[in-house]
C-alpha positions as CSV (number, residue, x, y, z in Angstrom):
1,X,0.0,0.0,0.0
2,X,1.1,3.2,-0.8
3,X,-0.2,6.7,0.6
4,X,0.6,10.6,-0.3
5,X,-1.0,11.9,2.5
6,X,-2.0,11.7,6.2
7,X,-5.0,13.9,6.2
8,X,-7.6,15.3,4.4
9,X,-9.8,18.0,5.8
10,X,-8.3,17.0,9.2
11,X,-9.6,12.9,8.7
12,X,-6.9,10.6,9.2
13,X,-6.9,8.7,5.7
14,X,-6.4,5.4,7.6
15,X,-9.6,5.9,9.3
16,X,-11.3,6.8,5.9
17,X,-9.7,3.5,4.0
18,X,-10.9,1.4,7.1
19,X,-14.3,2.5,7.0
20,X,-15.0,2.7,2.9
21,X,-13.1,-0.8,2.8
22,X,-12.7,-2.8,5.2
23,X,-15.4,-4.6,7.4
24,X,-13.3,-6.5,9.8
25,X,-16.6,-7.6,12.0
26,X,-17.8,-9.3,8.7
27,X,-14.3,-11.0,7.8
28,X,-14.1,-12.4,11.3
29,X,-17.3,-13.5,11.3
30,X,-16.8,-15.4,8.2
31,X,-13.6,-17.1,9.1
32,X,-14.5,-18.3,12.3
33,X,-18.0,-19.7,10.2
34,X,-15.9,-21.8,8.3
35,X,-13.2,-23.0,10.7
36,X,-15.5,-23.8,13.6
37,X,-17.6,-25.9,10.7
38,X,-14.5,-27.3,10.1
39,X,-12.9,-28.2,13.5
40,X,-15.4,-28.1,15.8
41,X,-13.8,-24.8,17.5
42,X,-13.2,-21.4,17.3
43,X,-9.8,-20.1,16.6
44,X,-7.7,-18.8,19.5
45,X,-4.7,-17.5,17.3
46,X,-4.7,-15.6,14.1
47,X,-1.6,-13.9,11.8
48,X,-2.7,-11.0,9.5
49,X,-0.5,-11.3,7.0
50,X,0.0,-7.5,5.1
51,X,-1.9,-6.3,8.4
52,X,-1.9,-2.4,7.8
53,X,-3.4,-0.5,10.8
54,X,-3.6,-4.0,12.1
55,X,-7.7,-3.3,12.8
56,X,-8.4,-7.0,12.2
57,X,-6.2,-8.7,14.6
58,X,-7.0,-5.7,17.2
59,X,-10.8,-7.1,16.3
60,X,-10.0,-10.9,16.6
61,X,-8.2,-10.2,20.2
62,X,-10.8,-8.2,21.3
63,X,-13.8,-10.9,20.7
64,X,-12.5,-12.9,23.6
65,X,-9.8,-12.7,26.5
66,X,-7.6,-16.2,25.5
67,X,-7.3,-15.3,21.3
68,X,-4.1,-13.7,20.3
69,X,-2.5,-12.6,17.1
70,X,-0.1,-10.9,15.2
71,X,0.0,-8.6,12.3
72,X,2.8,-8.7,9.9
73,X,3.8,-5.9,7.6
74,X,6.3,-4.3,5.8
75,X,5.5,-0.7,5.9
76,X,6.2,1.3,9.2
77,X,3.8,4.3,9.1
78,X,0.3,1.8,8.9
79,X,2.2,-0.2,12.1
80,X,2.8,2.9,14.3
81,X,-0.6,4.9,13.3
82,X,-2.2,1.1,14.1
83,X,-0.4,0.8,17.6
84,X,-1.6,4.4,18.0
85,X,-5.2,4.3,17.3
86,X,-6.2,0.4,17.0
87,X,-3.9,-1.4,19.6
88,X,-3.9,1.2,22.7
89,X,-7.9,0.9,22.6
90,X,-7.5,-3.2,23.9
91,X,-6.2,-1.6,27.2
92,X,-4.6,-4.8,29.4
93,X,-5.4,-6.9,25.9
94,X,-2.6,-5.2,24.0
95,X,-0.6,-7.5,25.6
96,X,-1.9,-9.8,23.3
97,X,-1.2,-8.6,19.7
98,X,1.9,-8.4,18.3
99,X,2.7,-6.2,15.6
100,X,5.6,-7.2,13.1
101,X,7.5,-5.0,10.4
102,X,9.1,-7.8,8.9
103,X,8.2,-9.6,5.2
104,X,5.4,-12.0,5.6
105,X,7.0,-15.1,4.0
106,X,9.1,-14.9,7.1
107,X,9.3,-17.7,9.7
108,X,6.4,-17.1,12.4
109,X,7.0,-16.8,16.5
110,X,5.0,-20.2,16.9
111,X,2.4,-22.1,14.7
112,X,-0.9,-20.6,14.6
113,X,-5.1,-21.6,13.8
114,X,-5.4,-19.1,11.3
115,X,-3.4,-16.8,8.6
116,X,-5.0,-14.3,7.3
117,X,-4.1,-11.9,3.6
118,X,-6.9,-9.8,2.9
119,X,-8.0,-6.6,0.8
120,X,-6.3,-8.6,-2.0
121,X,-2.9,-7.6,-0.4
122,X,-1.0,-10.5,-1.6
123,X,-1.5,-9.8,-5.1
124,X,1.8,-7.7,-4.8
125,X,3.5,-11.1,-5.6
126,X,3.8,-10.9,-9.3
127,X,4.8,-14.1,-10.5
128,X,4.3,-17.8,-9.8
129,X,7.1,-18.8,-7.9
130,X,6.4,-15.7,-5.8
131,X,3.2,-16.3,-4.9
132,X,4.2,-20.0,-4.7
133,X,7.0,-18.7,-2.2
134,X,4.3,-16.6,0.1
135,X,1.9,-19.7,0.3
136,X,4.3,-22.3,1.5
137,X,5.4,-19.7,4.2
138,X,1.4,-19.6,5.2
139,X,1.5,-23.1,5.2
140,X,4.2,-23.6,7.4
141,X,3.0,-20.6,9.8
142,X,-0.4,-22.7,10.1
143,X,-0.5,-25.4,13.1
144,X,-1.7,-28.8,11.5
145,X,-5.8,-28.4,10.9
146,X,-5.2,-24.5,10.3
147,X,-6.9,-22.5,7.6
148,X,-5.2,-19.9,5.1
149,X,-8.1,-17.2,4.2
150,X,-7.3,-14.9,1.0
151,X,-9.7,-12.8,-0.7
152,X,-9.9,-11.9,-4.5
153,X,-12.1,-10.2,-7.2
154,X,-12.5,-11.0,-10.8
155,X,-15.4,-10.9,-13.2
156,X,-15.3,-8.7,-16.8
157,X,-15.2,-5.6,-15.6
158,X,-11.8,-6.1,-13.5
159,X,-9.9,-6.6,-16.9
160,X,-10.9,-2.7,-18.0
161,X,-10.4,0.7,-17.0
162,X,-13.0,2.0,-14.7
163,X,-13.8,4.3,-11.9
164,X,-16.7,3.2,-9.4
165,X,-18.0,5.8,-6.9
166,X,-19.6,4.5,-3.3
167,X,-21.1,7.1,-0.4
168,X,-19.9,6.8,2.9
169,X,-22.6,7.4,5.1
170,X,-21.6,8.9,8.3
171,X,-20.0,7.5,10.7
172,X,-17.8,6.7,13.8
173,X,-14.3,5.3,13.7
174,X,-13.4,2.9,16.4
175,X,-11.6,5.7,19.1
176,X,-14.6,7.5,19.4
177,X,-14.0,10.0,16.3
178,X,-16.8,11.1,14.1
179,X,-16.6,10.7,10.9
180,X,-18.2,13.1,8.5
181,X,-20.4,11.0,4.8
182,X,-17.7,10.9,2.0
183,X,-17.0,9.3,-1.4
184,X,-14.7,6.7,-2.2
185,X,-13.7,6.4,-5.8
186,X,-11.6,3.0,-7.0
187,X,-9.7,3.3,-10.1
188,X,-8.6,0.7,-12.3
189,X,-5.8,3.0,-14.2
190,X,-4.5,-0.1,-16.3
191,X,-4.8,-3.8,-17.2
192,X,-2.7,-5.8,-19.5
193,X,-4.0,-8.9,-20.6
194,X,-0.8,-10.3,-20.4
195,X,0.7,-10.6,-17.6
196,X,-2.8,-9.6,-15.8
197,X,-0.6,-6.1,-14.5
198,X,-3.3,-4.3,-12.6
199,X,-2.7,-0.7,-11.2
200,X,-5.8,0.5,-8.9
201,X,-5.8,3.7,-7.0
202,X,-8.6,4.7,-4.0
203,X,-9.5,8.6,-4.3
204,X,-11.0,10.3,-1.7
205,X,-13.9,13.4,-1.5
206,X,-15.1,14.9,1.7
207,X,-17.6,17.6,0.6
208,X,-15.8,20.1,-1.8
209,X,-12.2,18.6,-1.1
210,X,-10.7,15.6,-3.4
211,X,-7.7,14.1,-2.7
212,X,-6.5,11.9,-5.9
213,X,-4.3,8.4,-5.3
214,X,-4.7,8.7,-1.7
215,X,-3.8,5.3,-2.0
216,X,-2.0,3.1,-4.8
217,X,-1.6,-0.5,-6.1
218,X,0.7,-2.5,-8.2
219,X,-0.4,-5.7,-8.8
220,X,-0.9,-8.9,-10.6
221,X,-4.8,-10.1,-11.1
222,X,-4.7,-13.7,-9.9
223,X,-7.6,-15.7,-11.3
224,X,-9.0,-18.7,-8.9
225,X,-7.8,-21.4,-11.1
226,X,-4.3,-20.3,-10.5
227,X,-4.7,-19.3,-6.8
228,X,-6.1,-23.2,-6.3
229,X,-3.2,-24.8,-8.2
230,X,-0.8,-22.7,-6.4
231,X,-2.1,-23.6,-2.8
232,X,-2.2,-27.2,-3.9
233,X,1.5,-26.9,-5.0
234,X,2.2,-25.5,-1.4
235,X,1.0,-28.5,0.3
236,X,-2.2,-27.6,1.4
237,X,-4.7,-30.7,0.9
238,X,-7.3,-28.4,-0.2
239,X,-8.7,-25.5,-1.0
240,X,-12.7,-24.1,-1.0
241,X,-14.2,-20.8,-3.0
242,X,-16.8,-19.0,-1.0
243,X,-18.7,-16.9,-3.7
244,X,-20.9,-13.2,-2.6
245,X,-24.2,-13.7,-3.1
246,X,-26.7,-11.2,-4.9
247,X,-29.8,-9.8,-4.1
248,X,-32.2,-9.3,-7.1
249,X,-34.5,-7.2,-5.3
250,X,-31.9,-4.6,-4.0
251,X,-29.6,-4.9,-7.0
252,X,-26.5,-5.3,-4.7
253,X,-24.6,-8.5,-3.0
254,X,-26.1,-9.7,-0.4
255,X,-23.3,-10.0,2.0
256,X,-23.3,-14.1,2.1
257,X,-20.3,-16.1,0.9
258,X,-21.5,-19.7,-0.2
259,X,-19.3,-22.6,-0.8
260,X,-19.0,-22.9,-4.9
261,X,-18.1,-25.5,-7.4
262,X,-18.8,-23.6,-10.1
263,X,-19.2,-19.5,-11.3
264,X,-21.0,-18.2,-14.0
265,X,-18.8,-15.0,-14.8
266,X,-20.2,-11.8,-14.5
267,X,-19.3,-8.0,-14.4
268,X,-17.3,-7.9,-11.2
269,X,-17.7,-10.3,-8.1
270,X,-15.7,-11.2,-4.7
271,X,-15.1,-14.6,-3.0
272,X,-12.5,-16.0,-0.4
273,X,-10.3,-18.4,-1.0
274,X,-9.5,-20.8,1.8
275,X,-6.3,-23.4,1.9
276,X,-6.9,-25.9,4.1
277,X,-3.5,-27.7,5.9
């Protein structure tokens, strides 16, 4: 993730990306669906792999007192505005999360339930053998039984140039600040068909202000084919597609991820991907 700014009209952009794209409640409700379906349990330990602000492990500790985690990432400024505003509000439960600026494919402190790369994060590996590289270090951060959960997007419209606008209704972030209804506008600059290059940028506009490429990607479109094969080449002994519904009536998805076998393409549509160790 890259950023050009800290503000804009006084909003921390960390707290505008978190609320116009991330729904952490709904990602952790969906991974402990599927793991306590599959073992019986909930998960007590969790890595978020490309972490950010780190607002999902601070979530996953925070559901109940024995769950820890850690958040891996690369990029210091995300870490430090995360331990500011994410990880002092767990008070004694701080103790509990761990934040790492190291590279994910690195070795983990100790085997964990559940390893987490969303907001399509780990598309930054480019090619096969780097991708292939990232998911045998997932695999061997997992404890045997453990669950790899990825996300992804595809359909017709991700392989063109575009710009889609969505209103932020107003809001609260998690420390207590209010925050005001806003736009966020997600560019597709670029495709190439092929190597499946992808450059996206999130713009920002908070009444009469605009800030352009408050963030910026650069990454490879993986299709689920090749995110499969690859997690079956890193050992995993299998992996599931969980496919957004939609609602006819509202026009819009309907928030439920289904198991899927097979996928009529469409304009645009999300799933998780889950490796199974």
């Amino acid at each position: 993730m890259h950023t050009t700014k800290k503000r804009l009209a006084g909003i921390e952009l960390y707290s505008l990306y978190e609320a116009a794209v991330q729904n952490v409640d709904a990602d952790l409700d969906f991974v402990e669906r599927v793991y306590r379906k599959e073992r019986g349990e909930r998960p007590s330990t969790l890595k978020e792999d490309f972490c950010g602000t780190a607002s999902l492990c601070s979530q996953f500790v925070a559901r109940r007192a024995g769950n820890r985690a850690w958040g891996v990432d690369l990029d210091p400024e995300p870490l430090e505005w995360g331990r500011r505003h994410r990880i002092a509000l767990l008070g004694d439960a701080a103790d509990r999360v761990e934040l790492l600026q190291t590279d994910v494919r690195e070795p983990p402190t100790e085997p964990v339930d559940i390893v987490t790369a969303f907001n399509f994060s780990y598309w930054v590996f480019g090619t096969r053998p780097e991708l292939l590289d990232y998911f045998r270090a997932a695999h061997g951060a997992l404890q045997p039984g453990g669950m790899l959960f990825l996300d992804a997007f595809g359909g017709t419209e991700s392989e063109c140039t575009l710009e889609e606008t969505t209103r932020v209704p107003a809001g609260r972030d998690p420390d207590g600040t209010s925050l005001p209804a806003f736009r966020y506008i997600w560019e597709q600059e670029s495709f190439s068909a092929i190597d499946h290059r992808i450059v996206c940028h999130i713009h920002f506009e908070l009444g009469a202000r605009r800030l352009r490429r408050a963030f910026s990607y650069h990454w490879r479109l993986w299709t689920l084919p090749e995110l499969c094969e690859l997690l079956e080449e890193a050992c995993f002994r299998e992996s599931r597609v969980y496919v957004e519904g939609w609602d006819d009536e509202a026009d819009e998805p309907d928030g439920v991820f289904r198991l899927r076998k097979r996928l009529d393409n469409e304009g645009g549509w999300i799933a998780y991907v889950v490796g199974l160790r």
